[in-house]
N, CA, C and O atoms as a printed pandas DataFrame, in Angstrom:
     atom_number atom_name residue_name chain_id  residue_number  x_coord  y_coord  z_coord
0              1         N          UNK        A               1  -23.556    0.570   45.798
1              2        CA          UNK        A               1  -23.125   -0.045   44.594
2              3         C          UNK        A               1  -22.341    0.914   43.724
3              4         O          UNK        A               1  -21.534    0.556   42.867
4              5         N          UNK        A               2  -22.616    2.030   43.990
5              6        CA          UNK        A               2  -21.689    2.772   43.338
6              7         C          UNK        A               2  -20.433    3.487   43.341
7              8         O          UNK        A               2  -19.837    4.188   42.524
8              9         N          UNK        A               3  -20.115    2.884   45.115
9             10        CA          UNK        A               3  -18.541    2.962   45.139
10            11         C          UNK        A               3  -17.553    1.705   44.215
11            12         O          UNK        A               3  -16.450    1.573   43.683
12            13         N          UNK        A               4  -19.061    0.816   44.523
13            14        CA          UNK        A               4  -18.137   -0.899   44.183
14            15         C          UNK        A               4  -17.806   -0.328   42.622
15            16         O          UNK        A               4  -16.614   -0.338   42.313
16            17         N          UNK        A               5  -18.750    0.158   41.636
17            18        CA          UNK        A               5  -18.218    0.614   39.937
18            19         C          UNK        A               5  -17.183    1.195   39.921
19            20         O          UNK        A               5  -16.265    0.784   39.211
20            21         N          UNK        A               6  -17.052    2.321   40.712
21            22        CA          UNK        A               6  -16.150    3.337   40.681
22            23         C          UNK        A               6  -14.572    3.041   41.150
23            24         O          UNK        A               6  -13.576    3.698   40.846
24            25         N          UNK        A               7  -14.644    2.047   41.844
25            26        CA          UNK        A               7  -13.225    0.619   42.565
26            27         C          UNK        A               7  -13.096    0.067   41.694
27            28         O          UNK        A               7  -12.002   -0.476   41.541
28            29         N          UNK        A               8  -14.092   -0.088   40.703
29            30        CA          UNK        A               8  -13.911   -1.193   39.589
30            31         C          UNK        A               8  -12.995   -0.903   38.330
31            32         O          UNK        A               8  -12.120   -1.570   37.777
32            33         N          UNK        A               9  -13.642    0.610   38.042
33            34        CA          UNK        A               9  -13.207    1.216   36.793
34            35         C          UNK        A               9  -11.762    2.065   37.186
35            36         O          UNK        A               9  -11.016    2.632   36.388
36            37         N          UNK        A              10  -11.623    1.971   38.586
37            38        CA          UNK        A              10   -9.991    2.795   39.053
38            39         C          UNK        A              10   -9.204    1.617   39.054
39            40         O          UNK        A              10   -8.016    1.799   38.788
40            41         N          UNK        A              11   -9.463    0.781   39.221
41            42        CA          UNK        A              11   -8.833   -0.058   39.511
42            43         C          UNK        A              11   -8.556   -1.177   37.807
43            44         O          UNK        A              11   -7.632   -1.979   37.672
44            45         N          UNK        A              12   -9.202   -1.000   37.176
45            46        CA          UNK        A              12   -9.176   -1.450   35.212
46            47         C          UNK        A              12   -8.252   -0.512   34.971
47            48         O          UNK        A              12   -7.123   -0.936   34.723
48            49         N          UNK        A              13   -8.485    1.089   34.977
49            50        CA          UNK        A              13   -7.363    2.114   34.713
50            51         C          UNK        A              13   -6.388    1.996   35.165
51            52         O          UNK        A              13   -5.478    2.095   34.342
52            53         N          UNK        A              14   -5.934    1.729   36.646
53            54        CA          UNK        A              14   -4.877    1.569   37.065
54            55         C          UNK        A              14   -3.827    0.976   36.634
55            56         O          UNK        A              14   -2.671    1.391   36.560
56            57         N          UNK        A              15   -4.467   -0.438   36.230
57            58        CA          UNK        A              15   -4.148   -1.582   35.759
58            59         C          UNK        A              15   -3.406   -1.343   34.463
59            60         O          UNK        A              15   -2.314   -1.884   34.286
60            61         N          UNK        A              16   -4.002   -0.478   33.458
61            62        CA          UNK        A              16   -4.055   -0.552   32.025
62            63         C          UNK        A              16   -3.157    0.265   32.025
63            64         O          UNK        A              16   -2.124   -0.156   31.504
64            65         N          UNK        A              17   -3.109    1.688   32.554
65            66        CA          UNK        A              17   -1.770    2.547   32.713
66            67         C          UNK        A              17   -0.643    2.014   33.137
67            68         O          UNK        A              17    0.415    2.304   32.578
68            69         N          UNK        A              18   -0.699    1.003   34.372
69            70        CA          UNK        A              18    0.776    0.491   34.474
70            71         C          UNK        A              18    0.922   -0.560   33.481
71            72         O          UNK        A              18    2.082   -0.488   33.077
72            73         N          UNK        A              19    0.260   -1.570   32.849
73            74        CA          UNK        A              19    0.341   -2.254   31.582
74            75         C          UNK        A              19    1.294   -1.375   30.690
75            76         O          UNK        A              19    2.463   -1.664   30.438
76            77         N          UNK        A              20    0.705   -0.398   30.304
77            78        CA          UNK        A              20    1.339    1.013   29.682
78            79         C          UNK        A              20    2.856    1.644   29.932
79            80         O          UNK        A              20    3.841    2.206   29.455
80            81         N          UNK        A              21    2.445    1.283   30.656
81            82        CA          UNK        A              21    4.007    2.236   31.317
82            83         C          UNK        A              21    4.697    0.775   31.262
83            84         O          UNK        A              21    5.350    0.687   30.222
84            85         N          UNK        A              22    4.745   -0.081   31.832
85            86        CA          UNK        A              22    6.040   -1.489   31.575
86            87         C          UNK        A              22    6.239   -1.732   30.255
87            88         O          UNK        A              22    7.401   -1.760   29.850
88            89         N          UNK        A              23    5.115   -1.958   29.316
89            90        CA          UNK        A              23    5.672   -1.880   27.869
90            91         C          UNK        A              23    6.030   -0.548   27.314
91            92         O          UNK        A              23    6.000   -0.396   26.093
92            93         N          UNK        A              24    6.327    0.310   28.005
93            94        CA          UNK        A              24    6.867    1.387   27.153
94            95         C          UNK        A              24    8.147    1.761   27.876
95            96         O          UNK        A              24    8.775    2.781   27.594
96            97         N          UNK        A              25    8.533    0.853   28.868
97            98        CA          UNK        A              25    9.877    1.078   29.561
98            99         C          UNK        A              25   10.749    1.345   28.721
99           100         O          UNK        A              25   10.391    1.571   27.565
100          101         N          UNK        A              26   12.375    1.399   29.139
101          102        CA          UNK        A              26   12.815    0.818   28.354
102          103         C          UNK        A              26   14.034   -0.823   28.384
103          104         O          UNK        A              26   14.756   -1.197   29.309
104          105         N          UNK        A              27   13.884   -1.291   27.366
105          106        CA          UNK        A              27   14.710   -2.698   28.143
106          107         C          UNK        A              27   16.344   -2.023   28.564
107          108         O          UNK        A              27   17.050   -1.109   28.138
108          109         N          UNK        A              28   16.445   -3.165   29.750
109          110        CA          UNK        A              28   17.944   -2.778   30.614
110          111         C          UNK        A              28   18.773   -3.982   29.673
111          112         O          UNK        A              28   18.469   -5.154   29.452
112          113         N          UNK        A              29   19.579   -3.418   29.366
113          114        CA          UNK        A              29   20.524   -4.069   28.782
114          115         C          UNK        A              29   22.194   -4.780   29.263
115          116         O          UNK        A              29   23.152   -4.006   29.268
116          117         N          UNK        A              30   22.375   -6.061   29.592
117          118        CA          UNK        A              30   23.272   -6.415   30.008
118          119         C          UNK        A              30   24.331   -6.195   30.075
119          120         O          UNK        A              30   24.668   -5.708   28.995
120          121         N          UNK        A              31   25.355   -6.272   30.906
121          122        CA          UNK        A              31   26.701   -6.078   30.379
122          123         C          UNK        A              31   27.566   -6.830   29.506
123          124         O          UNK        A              31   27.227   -7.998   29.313
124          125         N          UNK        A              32   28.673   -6.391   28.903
125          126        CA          UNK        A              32   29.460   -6.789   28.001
126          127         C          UNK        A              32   30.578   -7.677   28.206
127          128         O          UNK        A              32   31.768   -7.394   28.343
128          129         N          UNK        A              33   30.087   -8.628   28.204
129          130        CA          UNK        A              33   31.502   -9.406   28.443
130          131         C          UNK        A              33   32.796   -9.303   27.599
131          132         O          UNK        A              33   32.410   -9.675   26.490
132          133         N          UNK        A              34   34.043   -9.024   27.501
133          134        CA          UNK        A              34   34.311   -9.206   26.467
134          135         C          UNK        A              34   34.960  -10.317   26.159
135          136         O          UNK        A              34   35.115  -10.327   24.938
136          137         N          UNK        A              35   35.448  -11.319   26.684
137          138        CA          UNK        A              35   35.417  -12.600   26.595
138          139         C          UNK        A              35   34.538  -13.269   26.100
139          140         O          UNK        A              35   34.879  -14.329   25.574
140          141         N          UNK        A              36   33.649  -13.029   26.100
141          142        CA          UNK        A              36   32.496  -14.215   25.559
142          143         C          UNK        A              36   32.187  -13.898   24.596
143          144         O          UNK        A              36   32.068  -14.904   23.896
144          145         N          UNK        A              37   31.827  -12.541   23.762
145          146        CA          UNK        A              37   31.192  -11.891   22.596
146          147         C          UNK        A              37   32.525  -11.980   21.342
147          148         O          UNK        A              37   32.309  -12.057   20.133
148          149         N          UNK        A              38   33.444  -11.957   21.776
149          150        CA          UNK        A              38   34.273  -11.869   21.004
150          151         C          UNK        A              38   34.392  -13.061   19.968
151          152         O          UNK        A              38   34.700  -14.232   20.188
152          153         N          UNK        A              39   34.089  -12.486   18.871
153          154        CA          UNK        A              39   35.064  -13.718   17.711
154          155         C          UNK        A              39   36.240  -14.037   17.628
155          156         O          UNK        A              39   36.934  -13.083   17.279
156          157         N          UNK        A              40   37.064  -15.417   17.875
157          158        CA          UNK        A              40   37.698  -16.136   17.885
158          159         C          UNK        A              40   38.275  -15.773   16.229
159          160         O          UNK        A              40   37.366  -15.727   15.399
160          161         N          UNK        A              41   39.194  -15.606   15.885
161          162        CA          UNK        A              41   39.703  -15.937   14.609
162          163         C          UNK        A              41   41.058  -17.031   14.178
163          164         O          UNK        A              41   42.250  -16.833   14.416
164          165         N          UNK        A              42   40.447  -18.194   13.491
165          166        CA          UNK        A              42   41.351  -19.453   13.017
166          167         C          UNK        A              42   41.880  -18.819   11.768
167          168         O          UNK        A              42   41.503  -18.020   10.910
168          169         N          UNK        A              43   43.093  -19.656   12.110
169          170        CA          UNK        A              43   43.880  -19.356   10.363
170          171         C          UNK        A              43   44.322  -20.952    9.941
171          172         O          UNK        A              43   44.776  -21.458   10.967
172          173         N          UNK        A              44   44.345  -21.528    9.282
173          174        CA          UNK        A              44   44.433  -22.549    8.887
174          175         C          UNK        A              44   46.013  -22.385    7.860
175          176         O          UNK        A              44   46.330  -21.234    7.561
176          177         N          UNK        A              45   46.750  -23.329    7.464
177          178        CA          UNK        A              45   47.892  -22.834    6.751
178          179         C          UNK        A              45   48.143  -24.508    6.264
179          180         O          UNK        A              45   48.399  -25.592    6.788
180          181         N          UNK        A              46   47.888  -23.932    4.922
181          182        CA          UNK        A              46   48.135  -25.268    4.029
182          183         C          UNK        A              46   49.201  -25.378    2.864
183          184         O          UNK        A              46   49.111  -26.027    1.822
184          185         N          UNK        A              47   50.518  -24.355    3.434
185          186        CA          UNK        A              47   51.433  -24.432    2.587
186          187         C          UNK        A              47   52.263  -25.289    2.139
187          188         O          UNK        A              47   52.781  -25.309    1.022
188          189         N          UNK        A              48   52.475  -26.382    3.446
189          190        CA          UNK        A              48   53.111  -27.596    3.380
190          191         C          UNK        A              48   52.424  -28.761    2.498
191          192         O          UNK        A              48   52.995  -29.741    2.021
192          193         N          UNK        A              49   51.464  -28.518    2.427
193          194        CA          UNK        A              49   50.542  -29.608    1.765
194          195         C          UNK        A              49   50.510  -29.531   -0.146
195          196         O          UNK        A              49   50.363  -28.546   -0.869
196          197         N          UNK        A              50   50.649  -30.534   -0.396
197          198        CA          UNK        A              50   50.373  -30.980   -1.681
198          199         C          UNK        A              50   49.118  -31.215   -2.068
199          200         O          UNK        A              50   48.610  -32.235   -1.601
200          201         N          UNK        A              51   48.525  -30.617   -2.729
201          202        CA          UNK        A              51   47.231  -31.021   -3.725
202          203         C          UNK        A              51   47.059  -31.388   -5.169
203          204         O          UNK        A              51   46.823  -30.568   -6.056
204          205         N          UNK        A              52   47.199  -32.712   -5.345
205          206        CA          UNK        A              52   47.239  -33.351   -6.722
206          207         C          UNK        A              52   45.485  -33.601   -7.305
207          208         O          UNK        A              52   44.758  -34.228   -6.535
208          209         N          UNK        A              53   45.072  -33.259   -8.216
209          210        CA          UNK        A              53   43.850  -33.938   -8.977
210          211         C          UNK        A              53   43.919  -33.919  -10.612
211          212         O          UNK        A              53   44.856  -33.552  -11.322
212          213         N          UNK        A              54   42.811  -34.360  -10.937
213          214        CA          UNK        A              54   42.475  -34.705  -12.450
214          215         C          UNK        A              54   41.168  -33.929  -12.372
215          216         O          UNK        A              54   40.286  -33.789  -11.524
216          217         N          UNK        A              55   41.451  -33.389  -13.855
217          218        CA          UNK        A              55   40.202  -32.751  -13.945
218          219         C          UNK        A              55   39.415  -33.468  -15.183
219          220         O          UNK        A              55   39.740  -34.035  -16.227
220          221         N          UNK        A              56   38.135  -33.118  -14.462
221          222        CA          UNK        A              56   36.856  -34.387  -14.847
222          223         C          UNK        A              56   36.166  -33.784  -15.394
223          224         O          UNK        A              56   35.830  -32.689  -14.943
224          225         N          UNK        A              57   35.423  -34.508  -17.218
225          226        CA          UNK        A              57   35.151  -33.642  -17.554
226          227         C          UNK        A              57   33.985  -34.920  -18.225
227          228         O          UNK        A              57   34.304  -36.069  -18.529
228          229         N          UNK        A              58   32.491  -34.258  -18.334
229          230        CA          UNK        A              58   31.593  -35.411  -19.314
230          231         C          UNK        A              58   31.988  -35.661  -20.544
231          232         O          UNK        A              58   32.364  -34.925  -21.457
232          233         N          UNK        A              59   31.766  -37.537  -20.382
233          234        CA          UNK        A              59   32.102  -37.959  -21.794
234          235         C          UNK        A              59   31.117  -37.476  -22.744
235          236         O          UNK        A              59   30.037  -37.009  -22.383
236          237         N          UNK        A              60   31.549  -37.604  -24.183
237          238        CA          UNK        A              60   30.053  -37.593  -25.216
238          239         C          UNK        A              60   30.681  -36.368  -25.936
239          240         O          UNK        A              60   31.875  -36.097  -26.063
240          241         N          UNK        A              61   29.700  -35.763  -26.329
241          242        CA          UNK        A              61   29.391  -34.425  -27.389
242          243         C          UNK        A              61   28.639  -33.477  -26.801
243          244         O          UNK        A              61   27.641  -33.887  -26.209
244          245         N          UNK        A              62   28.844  -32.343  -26.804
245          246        CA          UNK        A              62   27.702  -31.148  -26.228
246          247         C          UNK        A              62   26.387  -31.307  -27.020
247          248         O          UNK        A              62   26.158  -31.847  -28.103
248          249         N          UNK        A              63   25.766  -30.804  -26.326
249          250        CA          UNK        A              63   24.295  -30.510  -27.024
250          251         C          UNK        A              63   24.049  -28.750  -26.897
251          252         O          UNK        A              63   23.990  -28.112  -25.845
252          253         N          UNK        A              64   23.967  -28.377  -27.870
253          254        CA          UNK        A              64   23.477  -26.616  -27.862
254          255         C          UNK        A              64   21.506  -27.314  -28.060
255          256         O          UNK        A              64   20.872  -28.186  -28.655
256          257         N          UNK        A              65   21.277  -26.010  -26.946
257          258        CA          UNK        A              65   19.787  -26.012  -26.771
258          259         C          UNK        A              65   19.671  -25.201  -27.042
259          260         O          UNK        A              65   18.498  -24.925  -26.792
260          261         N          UNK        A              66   20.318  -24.096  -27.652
261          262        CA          UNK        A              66   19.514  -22.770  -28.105
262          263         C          UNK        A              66   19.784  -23.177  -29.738
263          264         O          UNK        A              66   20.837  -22.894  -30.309
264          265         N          UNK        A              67   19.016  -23.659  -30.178
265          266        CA          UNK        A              67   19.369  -24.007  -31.740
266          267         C          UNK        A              67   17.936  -22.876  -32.219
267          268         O          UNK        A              67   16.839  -23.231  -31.788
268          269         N          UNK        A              68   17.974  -21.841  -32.902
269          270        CA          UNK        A              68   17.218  -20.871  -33.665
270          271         C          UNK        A              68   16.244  -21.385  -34.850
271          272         O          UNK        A              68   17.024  -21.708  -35.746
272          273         N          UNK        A              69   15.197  -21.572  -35.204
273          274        CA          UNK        A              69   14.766  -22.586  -36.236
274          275         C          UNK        A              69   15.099  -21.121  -37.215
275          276         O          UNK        A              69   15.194  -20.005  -36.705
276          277         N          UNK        A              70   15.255  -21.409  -38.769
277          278        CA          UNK        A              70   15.018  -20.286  -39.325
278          279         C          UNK        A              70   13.692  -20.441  -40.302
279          280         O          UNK        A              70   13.449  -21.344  -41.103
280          281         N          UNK        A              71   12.935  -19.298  -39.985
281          282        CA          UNK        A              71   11.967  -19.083  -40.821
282          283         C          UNK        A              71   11.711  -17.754  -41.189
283          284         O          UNK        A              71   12.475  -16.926  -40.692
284          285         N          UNK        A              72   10.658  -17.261  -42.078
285          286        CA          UNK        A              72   10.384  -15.990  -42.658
286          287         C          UNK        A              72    9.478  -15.121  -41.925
287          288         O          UNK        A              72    8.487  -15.502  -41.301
288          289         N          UNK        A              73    9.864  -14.002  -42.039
289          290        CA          UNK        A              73    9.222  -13.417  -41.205
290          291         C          UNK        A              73    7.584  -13.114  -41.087
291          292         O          UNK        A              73    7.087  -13.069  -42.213
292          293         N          UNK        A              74    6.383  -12.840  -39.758
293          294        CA          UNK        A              74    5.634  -12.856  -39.714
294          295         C          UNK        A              74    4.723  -11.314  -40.242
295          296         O          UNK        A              74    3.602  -10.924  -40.571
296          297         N          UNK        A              75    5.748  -10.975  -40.089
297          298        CA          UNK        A              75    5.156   -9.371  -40.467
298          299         C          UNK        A              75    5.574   -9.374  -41.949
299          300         O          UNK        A              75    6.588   -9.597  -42.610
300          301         N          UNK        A              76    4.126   -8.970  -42.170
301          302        CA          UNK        A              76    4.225   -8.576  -43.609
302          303         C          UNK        A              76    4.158   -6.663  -44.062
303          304         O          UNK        A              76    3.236   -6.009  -43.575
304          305         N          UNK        A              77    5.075   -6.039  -44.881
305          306        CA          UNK        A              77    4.747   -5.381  -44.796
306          307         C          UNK        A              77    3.880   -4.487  -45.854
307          308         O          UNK        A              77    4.124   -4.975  -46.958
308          309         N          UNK        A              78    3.205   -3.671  -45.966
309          310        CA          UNK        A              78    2.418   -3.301  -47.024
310          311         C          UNK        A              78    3.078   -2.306  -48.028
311          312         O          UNK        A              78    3.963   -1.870  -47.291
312          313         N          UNK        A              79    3.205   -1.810  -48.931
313          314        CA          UNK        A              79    4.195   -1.329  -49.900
314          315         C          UNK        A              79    3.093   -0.136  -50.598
315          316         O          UNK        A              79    3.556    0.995  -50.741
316          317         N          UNK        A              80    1.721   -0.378  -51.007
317          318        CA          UNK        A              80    0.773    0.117  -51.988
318          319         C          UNK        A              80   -0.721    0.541  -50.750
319          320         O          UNK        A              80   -1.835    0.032  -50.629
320          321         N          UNK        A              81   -0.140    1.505  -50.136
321          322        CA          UNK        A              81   -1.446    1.753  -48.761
322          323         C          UNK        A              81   -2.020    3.216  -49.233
323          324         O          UNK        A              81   -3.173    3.626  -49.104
324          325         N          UNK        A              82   -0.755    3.971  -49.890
325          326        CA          UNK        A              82   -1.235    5.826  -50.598
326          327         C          UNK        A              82   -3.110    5.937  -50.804
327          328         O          UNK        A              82   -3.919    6.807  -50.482
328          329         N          UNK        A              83   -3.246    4.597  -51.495
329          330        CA          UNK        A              83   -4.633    5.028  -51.835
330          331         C          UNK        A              83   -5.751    5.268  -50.471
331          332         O          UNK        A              83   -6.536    6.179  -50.205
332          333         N          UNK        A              84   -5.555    4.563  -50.092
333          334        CA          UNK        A              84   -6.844    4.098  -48.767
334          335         C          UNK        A              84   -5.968    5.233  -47.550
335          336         O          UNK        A              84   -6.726    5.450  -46.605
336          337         N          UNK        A              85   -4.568    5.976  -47.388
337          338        CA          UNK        A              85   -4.340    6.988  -46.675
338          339         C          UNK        A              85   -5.340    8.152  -47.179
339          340         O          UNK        A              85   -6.203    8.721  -46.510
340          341         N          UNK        A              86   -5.066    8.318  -48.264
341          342        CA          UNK        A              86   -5.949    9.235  -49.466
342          343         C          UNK        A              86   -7.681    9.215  -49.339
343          344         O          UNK        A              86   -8.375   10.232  -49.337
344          345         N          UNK        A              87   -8.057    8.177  -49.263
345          346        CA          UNK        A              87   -9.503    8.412  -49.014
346          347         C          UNK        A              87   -9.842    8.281  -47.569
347          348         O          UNK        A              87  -10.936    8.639  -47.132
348          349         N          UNK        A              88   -8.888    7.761  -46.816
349          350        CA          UNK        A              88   -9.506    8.164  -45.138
350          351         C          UNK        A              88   -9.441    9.252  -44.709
351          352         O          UNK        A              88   -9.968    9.494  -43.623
352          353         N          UNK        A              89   -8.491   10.668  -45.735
353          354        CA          UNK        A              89   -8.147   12.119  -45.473
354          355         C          UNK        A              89   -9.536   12.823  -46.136
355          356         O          UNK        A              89   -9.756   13.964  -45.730
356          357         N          UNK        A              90  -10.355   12.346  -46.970
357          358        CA          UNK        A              90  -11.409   12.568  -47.284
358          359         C          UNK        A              90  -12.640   12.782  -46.468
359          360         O          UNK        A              90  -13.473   13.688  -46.485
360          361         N          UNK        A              91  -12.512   11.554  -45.651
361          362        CA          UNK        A              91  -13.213   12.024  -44.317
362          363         C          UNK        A              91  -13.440   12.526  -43.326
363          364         O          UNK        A              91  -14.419   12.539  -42.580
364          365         N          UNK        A              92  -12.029   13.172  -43.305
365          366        CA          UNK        A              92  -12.278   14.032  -42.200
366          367         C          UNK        A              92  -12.639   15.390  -42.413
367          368         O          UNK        A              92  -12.853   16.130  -41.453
């Protein structure tokens, strides 16, 4: 029985190293056609042609959505603080 383990586990290694080795080949890469890969380039030529339109524009009145409300400001500021700077220097 202990050749059969030892067939077993050479043969898992074997396995796993050549697993190993095919994904770490490297890929063969085809040849280049150059007919086929190549981009085609169209030119189109619309000099002969006339293009007439109207330009279209919504009926009505604009609407501005950024309209600003005006109000006063939230910060208030304090003007008469000397005293209470003055006695918090006291404490330290």
């Amino acid at each position: 029985m202990s050749s059969r383990v030892t067939s077993r586990v050479l043969l898992s290694t074997l396995a796993t190293v050549s697993l190993i080795t095919l994904a770490a080949s490297p890929a063969w890469a085809q040849p280049k056609d150059k007919d086929k890969g190549a981009a085609k380039v169209k030119v189109y030529d619309f000099s002969g042609d006339t293009i007439e339109g109207d330009l279209i524009k919504p009926e009505g009145t604009s609407v501005d959505a950024r309209d600003f409300a005006n109000h006063s400001s939230l910060i208030r500021i304090r003007t008469n603080f000397i005293a209470e700077i003055l006695k918090s220097a006291e404490d330290l």
